[in-house]
C-alpha positions as CSV (number, residue, x, y, z in Angstrom):
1,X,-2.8,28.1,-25.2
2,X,-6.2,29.9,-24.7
3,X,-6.5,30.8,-27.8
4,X,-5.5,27.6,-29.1
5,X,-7.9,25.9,-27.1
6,X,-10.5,28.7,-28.1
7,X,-10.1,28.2,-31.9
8,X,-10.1,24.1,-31.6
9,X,-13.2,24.2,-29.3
10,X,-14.8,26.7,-31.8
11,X,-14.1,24.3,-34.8
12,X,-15.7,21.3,-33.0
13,X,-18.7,23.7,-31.6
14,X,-19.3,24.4,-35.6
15,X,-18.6,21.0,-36.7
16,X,-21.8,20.1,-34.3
17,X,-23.5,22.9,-35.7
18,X,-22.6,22.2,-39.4
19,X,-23.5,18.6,-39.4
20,X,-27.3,18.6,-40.1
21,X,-27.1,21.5,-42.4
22,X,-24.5,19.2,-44.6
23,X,-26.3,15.9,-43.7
24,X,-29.5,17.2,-44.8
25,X,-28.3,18.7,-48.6
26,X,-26.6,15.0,-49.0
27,X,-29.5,13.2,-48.0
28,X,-31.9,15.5,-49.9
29,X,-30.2,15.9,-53.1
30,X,-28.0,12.5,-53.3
31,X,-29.6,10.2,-51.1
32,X,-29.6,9.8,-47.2
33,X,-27.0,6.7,-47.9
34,X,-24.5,9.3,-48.5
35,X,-24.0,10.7,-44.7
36,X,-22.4,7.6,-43.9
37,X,-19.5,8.1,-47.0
38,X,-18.9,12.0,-45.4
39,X,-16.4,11.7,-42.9
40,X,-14.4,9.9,-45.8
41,X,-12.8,13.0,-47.6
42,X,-11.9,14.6,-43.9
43,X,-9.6,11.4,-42.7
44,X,-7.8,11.2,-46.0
45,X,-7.1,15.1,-45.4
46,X,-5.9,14.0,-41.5
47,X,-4.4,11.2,-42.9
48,X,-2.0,13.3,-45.2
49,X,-1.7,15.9,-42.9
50,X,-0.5,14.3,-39.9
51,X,3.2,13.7,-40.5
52,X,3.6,17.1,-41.1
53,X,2.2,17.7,-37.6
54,X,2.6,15.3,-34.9
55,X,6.4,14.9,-33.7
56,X,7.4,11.1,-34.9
57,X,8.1,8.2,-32.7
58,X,7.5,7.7,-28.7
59,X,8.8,10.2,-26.7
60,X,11.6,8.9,-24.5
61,X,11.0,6.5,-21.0
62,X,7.3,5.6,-22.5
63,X,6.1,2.1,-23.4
64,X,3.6,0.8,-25.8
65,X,0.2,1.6,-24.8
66,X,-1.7,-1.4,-22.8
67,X,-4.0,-2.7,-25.8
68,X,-5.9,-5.3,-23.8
69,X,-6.9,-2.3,-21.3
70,X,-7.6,0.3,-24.5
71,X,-10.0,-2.8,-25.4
72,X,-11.7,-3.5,-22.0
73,X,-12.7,0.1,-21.8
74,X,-14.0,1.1,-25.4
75,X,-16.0,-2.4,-25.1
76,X,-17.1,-1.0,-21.6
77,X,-18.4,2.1,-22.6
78,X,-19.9,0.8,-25.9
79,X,-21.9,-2.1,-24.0
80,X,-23.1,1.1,-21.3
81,X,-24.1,3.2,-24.5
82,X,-26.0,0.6,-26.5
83,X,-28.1,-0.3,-23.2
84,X,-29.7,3.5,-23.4
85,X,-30.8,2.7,-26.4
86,X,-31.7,-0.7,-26.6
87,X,-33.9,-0.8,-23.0
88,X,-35.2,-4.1,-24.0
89,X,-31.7,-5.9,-23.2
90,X,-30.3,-3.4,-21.2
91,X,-29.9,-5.5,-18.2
92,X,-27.1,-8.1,-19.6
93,X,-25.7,-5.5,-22.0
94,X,-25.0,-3.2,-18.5
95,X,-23.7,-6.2,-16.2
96,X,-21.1,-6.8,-19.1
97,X,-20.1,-2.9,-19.4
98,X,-19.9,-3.2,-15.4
99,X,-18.0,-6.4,-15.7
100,X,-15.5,-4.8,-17.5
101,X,-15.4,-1.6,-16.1
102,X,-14.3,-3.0,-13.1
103,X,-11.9,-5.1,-15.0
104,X,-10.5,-2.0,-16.6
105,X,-10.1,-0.3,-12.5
106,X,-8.8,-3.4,-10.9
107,X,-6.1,-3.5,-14.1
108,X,-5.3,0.1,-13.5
109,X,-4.8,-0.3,-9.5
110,X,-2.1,-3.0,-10.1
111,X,-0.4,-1.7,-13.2
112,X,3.2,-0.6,-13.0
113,X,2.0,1.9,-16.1
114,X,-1.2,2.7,-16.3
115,X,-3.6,4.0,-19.2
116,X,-4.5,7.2,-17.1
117,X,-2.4,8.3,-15.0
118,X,-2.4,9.2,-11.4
119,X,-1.9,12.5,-11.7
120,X,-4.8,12.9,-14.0
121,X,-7.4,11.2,-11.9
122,X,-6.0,12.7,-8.8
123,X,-6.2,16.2,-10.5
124,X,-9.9,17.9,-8.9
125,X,-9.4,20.6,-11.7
126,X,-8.9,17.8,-14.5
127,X,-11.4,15.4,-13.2
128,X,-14.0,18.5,-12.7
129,X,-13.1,19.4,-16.8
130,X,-14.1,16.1,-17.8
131,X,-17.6,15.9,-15.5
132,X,-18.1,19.4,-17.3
133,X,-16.9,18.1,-21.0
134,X,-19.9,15.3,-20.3
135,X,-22.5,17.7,-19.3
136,X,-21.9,20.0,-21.7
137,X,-22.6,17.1,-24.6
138,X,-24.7,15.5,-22.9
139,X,-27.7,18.5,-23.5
140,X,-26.4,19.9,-26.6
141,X,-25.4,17.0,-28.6
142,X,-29.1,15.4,-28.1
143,X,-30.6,18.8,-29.2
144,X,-28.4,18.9,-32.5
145,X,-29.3,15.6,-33.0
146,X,-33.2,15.4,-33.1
147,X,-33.6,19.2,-34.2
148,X,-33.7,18.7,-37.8
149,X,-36.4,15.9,-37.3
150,X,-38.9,18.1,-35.3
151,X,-38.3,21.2,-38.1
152,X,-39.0,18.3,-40.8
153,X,-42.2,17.0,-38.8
154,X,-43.4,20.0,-36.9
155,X,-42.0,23.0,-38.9
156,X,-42.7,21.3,-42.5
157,X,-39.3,22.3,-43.4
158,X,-37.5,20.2,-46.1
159,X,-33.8,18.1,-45.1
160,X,-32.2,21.0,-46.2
161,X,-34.3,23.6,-44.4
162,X,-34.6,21.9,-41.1
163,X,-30.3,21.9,-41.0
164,X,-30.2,25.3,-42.0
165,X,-31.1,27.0,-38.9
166,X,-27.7,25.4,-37.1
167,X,-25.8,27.3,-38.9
168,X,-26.7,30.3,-36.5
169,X,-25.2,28.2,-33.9
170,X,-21.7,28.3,-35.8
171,X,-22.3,31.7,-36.7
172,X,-22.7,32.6,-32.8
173,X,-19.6,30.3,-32.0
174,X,-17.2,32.2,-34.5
175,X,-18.3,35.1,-33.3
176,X,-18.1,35.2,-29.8
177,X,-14.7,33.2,-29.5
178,X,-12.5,36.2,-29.9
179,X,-13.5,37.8,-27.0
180,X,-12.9,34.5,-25.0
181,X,-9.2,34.8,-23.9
182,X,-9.8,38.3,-22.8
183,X,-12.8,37.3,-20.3
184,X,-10.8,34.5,-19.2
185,X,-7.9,36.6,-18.0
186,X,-10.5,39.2,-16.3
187,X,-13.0,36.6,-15.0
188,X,-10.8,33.5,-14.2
189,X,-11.8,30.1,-15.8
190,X,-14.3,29.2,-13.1
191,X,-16.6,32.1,-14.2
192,X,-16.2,31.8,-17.7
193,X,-17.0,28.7,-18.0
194,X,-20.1,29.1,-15.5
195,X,-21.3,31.6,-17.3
196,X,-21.1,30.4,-20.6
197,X,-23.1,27.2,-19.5
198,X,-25.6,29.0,-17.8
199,X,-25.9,31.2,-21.3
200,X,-26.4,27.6,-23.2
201,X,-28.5,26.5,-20.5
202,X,-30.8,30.2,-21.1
203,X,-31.0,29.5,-24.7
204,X,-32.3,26.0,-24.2
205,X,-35.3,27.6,-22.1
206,X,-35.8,30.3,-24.5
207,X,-35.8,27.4,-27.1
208,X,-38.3,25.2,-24.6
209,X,-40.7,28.6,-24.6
210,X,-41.6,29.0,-28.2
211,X,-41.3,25.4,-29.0
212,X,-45.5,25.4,-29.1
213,X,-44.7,27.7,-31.8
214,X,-45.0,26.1,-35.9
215,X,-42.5,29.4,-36.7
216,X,-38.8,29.5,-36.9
217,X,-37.9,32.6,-36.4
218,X,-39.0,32.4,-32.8
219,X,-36.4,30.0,-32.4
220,X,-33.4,32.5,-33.7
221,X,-32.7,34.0,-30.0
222,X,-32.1,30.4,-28.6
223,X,-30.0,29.4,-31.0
224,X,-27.6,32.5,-30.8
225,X,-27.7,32.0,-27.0
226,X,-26.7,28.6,-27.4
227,X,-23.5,29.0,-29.5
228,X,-22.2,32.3,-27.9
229,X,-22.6,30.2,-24.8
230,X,-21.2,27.1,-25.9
231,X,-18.0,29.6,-27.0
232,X,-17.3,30.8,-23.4
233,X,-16.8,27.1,-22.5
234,X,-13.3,26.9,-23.7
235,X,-11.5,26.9,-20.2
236,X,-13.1,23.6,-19.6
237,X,-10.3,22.7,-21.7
238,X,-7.8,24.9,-21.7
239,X,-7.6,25.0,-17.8
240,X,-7.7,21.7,-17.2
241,X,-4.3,21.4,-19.7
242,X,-2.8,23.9,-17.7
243,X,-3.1,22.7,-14.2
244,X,-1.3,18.9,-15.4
245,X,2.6,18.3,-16.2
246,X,3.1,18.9,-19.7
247,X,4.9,15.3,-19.7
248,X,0.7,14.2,-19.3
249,X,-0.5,16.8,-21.4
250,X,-1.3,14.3,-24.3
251,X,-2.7,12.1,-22.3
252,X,-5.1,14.5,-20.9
253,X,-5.8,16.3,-24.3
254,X,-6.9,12.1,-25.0
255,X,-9.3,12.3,-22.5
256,X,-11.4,15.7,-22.9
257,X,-11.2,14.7,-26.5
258,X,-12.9,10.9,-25.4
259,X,-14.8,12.6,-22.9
260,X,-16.8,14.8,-25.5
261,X,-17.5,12.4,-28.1
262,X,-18.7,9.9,-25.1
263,X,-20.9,12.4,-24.1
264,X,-22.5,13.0,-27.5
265,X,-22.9,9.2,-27.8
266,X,-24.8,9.3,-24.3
267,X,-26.6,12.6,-24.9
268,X,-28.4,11.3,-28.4
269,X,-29.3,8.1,-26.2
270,X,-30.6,10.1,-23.1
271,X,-32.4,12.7,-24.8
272,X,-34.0,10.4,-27.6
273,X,-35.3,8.4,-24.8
274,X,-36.7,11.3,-23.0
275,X,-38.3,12.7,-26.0
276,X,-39.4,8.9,-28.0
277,X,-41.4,8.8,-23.9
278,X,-43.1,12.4,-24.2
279,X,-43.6,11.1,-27.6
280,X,-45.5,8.1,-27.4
281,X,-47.6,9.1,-24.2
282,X,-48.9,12.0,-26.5
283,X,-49.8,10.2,-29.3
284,X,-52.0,7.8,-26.8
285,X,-54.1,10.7,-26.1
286,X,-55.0,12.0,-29.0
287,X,-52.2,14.2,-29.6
288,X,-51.6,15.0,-33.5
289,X,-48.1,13.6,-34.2
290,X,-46.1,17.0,-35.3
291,X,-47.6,18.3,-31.7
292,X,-46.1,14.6,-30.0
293,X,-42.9,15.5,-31.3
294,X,-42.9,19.0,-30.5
295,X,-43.7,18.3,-26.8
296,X,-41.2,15.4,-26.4
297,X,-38.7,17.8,-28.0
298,X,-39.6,20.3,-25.2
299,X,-38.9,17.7,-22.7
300,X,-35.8,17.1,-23.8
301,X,-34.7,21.0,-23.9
302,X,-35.8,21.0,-20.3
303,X,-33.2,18.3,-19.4
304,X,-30.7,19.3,-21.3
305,X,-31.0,22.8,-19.9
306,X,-31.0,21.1,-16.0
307,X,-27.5,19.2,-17.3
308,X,-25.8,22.6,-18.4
309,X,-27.2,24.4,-15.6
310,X,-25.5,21.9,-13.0
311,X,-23.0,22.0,-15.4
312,X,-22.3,25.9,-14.5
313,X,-22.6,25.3,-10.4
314,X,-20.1,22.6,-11.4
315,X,-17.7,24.7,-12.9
316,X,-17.2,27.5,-10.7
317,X,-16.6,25.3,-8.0
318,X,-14.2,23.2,-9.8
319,X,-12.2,25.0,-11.8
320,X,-11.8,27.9,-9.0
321,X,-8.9,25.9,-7.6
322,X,-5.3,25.1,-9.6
323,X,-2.5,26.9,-10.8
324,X,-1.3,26.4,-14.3
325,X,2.1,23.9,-14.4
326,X,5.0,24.9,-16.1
327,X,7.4,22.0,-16.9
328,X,11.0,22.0,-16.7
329,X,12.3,22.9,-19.8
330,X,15.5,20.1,-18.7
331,X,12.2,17.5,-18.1
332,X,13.0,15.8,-21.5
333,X,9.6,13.6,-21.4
334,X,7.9,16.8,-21.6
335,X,6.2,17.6,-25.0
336,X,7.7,20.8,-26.5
């Protein structure tokens, strides 16, 4: 199962990594229009692969999923993400999220079956994996995202050029997730994971320390740091699978899957707010605009390096505790 989860966190690592390099040949050699017809070709490939690899049907002694709860929550956390970005109405668009937040919590309370169960939210180790799957994207996801801009206006690079340098990140990733199932078994999860957030977090300093700089190649450490880092993370989810009843264990594999993409939703918002404030209070004094940018980007590596640092004390005080679950092979709701 480590490996498993080593090699699935490593292709979504990459994917992160890969994005703005492939974003910026489509928008510089077809048209920026295009990014939004990419994902296309990969769900018709998911489409036509997934009968061949999820079981079919429900398993047995489960009901329909509760669609009016599924709905209260997405519109929650959509309402809560749009008010980062959108501070002029942030106020109603909050006490609606909150509204039905606590819409979403009473519901649960009373349910006879609820969306998440107990034994997930009751779980420190699982609850502590999804805290660290929103740190972890919170930082790194608002990097990815405004990197290729600042190479573009500060570097001079072309779309193509200012994604290129990501692809270090991947390279870093693939390279330093074969030696993660190994350090897992010697180190525990706890310090694994600690250190491999408190090697992302290092990179993001070393990043926040040349960032003055109008060179790339003073940026090549950082990014290595960054992925080989962002590697050693993997027992945020591979630990928290192993310390739930497999009978949960798609439900929970739901959630650190929600949890990351919420985070990377939240991390754009947070970040591009921190950086659009630098920004703008740079450009008031006089600062030239590729220099604004540069230092609101700097700000932004300085948060996102305080979120994966408390991200690592986090982690190995969390995921210390916990002893994997092995289900009854008789339990016929588990998953095989």
């Amino acid at each position: 199962r480590t490996l498993g989860a080593a090699v699935w966190t490593a292709c979504l690592a990459a994917a992160l990594a890969l994005g703005p390099p492939l974003g910026g040949v489509l928008s510089e050699y077809l048209g920026w229009s295009w990014i939004f017809f990419v994902n296309l070709p990969f769900v018709a490939a998911m489409l036509v692969l997934l009968p061949s690899t999820a079981p079919p049907g429900r398993a047995a002694g489960t009901r329909a999923p509760p669609l009016g709860a599924m709905a209260a929550v997405t519109a929650s956390l959509v309402l809560l993400t749009t008010a980062l970005a959108e501070p002029r109405i942030a106020q109603p668009l909050v006490a609606a999220g909150v509204l039905l937040a606590a819409g979403f919590a009473v519901r649960e309370r009373r349910a006879r079956e609820r969306l998440i169960p107990a034994a997930l939210t009751g779980n420190r180790v699982f609850a502590g994996s999804l805290g660290l799957q929103l740190l972890w994207g919170l930082g790194i996801s608002g990097i990815f995202f405004f990197t290729p801009l600042l190479h573009q206006e500060f570097l001079g690079l072309g779309p193509v050029g200012a994604g290129l340098p990501l692809v270090l990140v991947a390279v870093a990733v693939a390279a330093a997730t074969p030696l993660v199932p190994a350090v897992t078994a010697g180190a525990g999860p706890h310090r694994t994971v600690a250190a491999g957030l408190a090697v992302v977090g290092a990179g993001l300093l070393a990043l926040a320390a040349v960032n003055h700089l109008p060179q790339l190649w003073p940026r090549v450490p950082g990014m290595l740091l960054i992925g080989a880092g962002s590697a050693f993370t993997v027992p945020m989810t591979s630990h928290a699978l192993d310390v739930v009843d497999q009978r949960y264990s798609g439900t929970a594999s739901g959630l650190l899957t929600a949890a990351r993409e919420l985070s990377s939703a939240l991390g754009v918002a947070l970040i591009g707010t921190v950086l659009t404030a630098v920004r703008a209070a740079r450009l008031e004094s006089g600062v030239p605009a590729g220099a604004a940018l540069a230092g609101g980007y700097t700000a932004g590596l300085l948060t996102a390096a305080g979120l994966t640092f408390a991200g690592a004390l986090l982690a190995a005080r969390v995921l210390r505790d916990g002893s994997p679950i092995i289900s009854s092979p008789h339990d016929k709701r588990a998953v095989p």
